[in-house]
C-alpha positions in Angstrom: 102.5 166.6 -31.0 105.0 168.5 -33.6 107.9 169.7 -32.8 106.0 174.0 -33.0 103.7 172.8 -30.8 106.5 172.2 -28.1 108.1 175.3 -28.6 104.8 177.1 -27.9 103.7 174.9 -25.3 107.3 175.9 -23.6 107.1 179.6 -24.3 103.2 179.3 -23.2 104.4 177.2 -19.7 107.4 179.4 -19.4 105.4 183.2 -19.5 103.2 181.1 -16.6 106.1 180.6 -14.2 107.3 184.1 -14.3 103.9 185.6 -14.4 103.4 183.2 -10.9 106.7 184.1 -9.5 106.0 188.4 -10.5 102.6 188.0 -8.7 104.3 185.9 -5.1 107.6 186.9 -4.7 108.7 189.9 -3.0 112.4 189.7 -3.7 113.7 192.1 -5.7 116.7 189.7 -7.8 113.7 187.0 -8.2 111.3 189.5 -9.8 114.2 190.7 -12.3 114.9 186.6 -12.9 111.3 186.5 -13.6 110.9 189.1 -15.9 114.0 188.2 -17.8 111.8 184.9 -18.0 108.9 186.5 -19.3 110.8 188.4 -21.8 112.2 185.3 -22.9 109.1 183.5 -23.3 107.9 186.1 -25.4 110.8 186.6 -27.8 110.5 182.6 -28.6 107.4 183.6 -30.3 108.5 186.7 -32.5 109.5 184.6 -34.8 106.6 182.2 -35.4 104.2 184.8 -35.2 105.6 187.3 -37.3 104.8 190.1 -35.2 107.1 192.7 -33.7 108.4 191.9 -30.3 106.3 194.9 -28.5 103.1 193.9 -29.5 104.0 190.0 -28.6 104.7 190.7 -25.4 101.6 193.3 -25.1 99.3 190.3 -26.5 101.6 187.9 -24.7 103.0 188.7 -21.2 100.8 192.1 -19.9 98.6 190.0 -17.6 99.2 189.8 -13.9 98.6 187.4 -11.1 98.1 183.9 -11.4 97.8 183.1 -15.0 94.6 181.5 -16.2 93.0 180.3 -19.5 90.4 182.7 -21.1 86.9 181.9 -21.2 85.0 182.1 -24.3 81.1 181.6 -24.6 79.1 180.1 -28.1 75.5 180.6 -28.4 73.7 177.9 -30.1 70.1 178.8 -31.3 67.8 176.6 -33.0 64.3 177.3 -35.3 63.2 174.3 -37.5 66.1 172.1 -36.9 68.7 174.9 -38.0 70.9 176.8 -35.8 71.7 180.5 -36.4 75.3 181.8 -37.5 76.5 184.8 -37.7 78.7 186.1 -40.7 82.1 187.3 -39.8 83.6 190.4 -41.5 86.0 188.4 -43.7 82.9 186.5 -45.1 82.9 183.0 -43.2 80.7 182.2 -40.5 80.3 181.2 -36.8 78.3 180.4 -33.4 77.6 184.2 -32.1 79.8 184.7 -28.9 83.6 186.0 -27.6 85.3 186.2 -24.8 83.8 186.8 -21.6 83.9 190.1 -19.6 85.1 190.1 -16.4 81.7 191.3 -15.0 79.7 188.5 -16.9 78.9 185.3 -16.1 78.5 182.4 -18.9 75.2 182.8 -18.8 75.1 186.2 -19.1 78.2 186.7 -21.7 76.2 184.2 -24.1 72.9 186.4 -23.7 74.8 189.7 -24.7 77.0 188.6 -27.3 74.2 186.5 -28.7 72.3 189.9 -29.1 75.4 192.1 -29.8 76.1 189.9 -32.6 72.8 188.1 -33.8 70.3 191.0 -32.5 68.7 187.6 -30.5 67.3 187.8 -27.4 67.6 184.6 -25.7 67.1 182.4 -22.9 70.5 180.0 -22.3 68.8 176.7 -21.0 71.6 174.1 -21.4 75.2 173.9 -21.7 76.3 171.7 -24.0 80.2 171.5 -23.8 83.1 172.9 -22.3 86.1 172.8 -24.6 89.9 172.9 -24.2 90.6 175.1 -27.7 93.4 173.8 -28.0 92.4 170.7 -28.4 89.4 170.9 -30.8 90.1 174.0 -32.9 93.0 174.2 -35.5 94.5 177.5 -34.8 97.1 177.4 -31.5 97.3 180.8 -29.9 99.9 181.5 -27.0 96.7 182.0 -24.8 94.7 179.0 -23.0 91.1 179.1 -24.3 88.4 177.1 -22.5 85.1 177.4 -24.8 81.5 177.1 -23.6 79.1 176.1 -26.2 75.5 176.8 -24.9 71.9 175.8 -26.1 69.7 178.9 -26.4 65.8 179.0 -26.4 65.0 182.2 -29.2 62.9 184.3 -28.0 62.8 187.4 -30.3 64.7 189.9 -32.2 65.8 190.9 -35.7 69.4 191.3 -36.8 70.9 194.8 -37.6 73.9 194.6 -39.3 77.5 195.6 -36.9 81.1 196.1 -36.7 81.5 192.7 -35.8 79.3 190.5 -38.0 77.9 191.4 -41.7 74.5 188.9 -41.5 72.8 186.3 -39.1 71.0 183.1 -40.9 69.5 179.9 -40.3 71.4 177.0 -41.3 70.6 173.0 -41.5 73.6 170.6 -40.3 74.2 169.2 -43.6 74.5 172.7 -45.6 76.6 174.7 -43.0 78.8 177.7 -44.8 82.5 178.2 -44.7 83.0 178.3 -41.2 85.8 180.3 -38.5 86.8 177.0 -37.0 88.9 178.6 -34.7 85.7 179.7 -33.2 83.3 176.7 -33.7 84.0 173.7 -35.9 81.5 171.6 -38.0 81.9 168.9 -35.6 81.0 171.1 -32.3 78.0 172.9 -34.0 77.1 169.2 -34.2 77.6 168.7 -30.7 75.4 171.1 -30.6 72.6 169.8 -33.0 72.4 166.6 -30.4 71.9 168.6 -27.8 69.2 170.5 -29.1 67.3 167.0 -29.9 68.4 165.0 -26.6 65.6 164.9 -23.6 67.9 164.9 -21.6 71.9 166.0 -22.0 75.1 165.5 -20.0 77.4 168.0 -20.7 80.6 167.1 -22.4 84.1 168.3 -21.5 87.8 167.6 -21.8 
């Protein structure tokens, strides 16, 4: 691990610990101690990330309660042994998905965004992976990202273009575009090809 992973892996385990100790403890000295903490935390990443202070900590340090990883869901839909992308708005492409809303299940999160984004509808029918983000995509964020990649059965629907995605195609394994791999990398949309081909699958996860 380099040495700028450590400092955001402490920042990221500090802003935990005080986000814990603002959502148990009662004691009014603790709870200042604990937001000193949390200010802390996020001023260690000003610096890296370039941004101003205020909107690190709003990205950063606004949740409350126990703090857990995100969960983001990837659609993967298959017609003729290609799976469908979606084109992002600066031109490289990606699994439709995002994060999922708090009144969505996986299931349900993959259907919407697979329509939001793709104008798919779609039946999820297996889930291929569940992925620690940090540890298969390039891009670190401050944020814990667990990503579920799941294997879609098309069932209609056309694509109209979006403010989140410019076009929706077909694409074979061995002729994928330039990809977002901090969304889906040329090795998961694999995953994902082996999936769609198995009988039967067992999920993989980390």
């Amino acid at each position: 691990m380099t040495e700028n992973n450590n400092y955001l892996d402490w920042a990221v385990r500090l802003q935990s610990l005080a986000q814990a100790g603002l959502a148990y403890s009662d004691n009014v000295f603790d709870r200042e101690r604990f937001e000193e903490i949390r200010d802390i935390a996020a001023s260690m990443l000003v610096e890296p990330s370039g941004l101003p202070k205020e909107v690190v900590k709003d990205l950063f340090a606004s949740d409350s309660g126990y703090q857990t990883p995100k969960i983001d869901t990837r659609a993967a839909i298959f017609q003729n042994d290609k799976i469908l992308l979606v084109q992002e708005n600066d031109g490289r492409w990606s699994l439709p998905g995002g994060w999922c809303d708090v009144d969505q299940s996986v299931m349900e999160n993959t259907m919407k965004e697979a329509f939001e984004e793709a104008g798919a509808l779609v039946k999820p029918i297996r889930l291929v992976a569940v992925l620690d983000k940090a540890k298969n995509n390039p891009a670190t964020t401050a944020v814990r990202v667990i990503k579920h990649f799941v294997l879609c059965r098309y069932i209609c629907g056309d694509f109209v273009p979006n403010n989140e995605t410019l076009d929706a195609k077909y694409f074979a394994l061995a002729d994928l575009p330039k990809l977002v791999e901090t969304k889906a990398t040329a090795a998961q949309i694999a995953l994902c090809f082996e999936a769609s081909k198995a009988e039967h699958w067992e999920t993989v996860f980390d």
